[in-house]
C-alpha positions in Angstrom: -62.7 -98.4 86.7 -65.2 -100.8 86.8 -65.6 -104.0 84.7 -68.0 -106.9 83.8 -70.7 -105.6 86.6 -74.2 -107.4 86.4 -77.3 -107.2 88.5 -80.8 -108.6 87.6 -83.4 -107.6 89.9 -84.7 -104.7 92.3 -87.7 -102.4 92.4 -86.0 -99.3 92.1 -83.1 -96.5 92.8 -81.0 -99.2 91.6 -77.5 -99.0 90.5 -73.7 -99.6 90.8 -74.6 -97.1 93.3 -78.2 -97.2 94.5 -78.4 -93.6 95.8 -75.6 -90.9 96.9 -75.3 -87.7 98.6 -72.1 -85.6 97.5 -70.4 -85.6 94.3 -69.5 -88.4 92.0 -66.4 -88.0 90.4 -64.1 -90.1 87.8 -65.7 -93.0 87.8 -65.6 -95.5 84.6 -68.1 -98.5 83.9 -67.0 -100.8 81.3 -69.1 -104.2 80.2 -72.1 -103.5 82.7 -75.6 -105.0 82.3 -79.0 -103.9 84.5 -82.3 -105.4 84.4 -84.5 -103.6 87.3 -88.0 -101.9 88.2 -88.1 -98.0 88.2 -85.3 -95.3 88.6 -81.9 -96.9 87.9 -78.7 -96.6 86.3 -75.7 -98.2 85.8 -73.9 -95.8 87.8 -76.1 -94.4 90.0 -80.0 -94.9 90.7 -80.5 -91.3 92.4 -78.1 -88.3 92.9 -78.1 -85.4 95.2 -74.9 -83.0 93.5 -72.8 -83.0 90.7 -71.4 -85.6 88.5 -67.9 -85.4 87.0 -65.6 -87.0 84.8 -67.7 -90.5 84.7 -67.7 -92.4 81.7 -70.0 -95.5 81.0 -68.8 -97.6 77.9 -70.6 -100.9 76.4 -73.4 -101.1 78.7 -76.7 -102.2 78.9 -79.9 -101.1 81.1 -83.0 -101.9 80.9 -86.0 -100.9 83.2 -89.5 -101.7 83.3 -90.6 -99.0 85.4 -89.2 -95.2 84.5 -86.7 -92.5 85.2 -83.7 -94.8 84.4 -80.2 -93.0 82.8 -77.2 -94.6 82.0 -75.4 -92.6 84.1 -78.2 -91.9 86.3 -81.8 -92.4 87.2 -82.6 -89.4 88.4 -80.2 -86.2 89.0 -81.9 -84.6 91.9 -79.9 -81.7 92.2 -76.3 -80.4 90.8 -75.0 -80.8 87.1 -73.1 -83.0 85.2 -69.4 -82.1 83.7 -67.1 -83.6 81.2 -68.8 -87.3 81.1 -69.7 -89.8 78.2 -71.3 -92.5 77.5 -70.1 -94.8 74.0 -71.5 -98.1 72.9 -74.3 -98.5 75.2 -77.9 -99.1 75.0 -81.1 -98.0 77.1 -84.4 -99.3 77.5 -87.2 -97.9 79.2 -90.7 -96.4 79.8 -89.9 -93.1 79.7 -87.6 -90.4 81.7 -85.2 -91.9 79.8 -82.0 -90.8 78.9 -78.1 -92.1 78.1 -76.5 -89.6 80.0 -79.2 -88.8 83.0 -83.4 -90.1 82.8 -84.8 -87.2 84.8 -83.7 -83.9 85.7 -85.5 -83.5 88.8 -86.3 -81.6 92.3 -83.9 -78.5 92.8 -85.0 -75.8 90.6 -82.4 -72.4 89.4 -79.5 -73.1 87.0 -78.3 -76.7 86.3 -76.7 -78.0 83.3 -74.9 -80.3 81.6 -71.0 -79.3 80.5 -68.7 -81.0 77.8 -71.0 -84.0 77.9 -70.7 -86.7 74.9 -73.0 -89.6 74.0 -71.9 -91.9 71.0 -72.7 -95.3 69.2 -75.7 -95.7 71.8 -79.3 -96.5 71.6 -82.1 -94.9 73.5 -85.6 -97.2 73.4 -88.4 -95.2 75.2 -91.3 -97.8 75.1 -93.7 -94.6 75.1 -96.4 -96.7 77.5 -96.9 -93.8 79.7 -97.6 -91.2 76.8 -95.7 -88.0 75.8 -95.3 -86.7 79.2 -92.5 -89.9 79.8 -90.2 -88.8 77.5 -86.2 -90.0 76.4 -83.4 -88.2 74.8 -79.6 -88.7 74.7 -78.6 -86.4 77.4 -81.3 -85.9 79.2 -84.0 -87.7 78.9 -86.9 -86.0 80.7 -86.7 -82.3 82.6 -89.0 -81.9 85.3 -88.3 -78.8 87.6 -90.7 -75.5 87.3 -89.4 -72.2 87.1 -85.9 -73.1 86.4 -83.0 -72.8 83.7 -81.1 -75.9 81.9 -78.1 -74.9 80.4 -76.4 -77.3 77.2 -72.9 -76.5 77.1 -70.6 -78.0 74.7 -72.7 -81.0 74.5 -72.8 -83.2 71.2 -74.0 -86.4 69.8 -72.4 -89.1 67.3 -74.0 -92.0 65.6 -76.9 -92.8 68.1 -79.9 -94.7 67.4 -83.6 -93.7 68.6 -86.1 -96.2 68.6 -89.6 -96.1 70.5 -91.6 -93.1 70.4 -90.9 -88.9 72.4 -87.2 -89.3 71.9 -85.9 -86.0 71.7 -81.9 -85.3 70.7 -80.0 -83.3 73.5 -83.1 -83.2 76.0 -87.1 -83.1 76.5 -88.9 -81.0 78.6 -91.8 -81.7 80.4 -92.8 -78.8 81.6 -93.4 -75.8 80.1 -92.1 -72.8 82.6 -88.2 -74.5 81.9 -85.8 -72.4 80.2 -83.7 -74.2 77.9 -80.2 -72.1 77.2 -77.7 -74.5 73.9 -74.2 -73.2 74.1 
């Protein structure tokens, strides 16, 4: 667990932990605040595997750039299991999401599993038009020829504000195969 983090400042992949190879795995960030410049997130700026069991509660982020996620900026390849995010807010020009900002790189099956967002708020500032899009899980796929599975996913008492916020996800690209369990 992790408590009363803050860091103002940084261009970009910026983070608790700025960018990471492997899996993350029960991690908690309580109390955090990030003001930065382009892919970030509270826990981790940009990911290379799967995320597990990580919970971010009563943060802030927000990015002037895009692809920022609470949880992370951008999910390069793996999925993301059994993780939350409660009480938090978001704000940013688009790719963003509470849970994960963009989806991105490795194409094939990835998803996201048992994953909860609640009493947050997702602000997409919609400066760089529909393509930069936000939504509570994940804010913005953008991987051709692949297939995003929703499992067991759900949503409770979240606010949208700014403009292309979508509920569970938003695609950007049209060859994406979306599969809600």
């Amino acid at each position: 667990v992790v408590s009363n983090w803050t860091y103002n400042g940084g261009t970009s992949d910026m983070g608790f932990i700025k960018s990471w190879v492997g899996p993350i795995k029960n991690v908690t960030i309580e109390n955090a605040s990030l003001k930065t410049g382009g892919r970030s997130a509270i826990l981790a700026g940009k990911v290379y595997s799967d995320i597990k069991n990580c919970h971010i509660v009563d943060c802030t982020l927000e990015d002037t750039y895009w692809a920022s996620g609470l949880l992370a900026g951008m999910l390069n390849s793996g999925s993301v299991y059994n993780c939350t995010v409660t009480d938090s807010s978001i704000k940013c020009n688009g790719g963003t999401g509470a849970i994960v900002g963009v989806l991105n790189e490795s194409s094939g099956t990835r998803g996201f599993y048992n994953c909860k967002v609640s009493g947050t708020t997702v602000n997409n500032t919609g400066v760089y038009g529909e393509g930069y899009c936000a939504a509570f899980i994940c804010g913005m796929i953008n991987i051709t020829n692949s297939t995003v599975e929703f499992d067991s996913c759900s949503l409770e008492g979240n606010t949208k504000e700014g403009q292309f916020v979508g509920d569970l996800y938003y695609a950007a690209d049209d060859d994406i195969t979306i599969v809600e369990k």
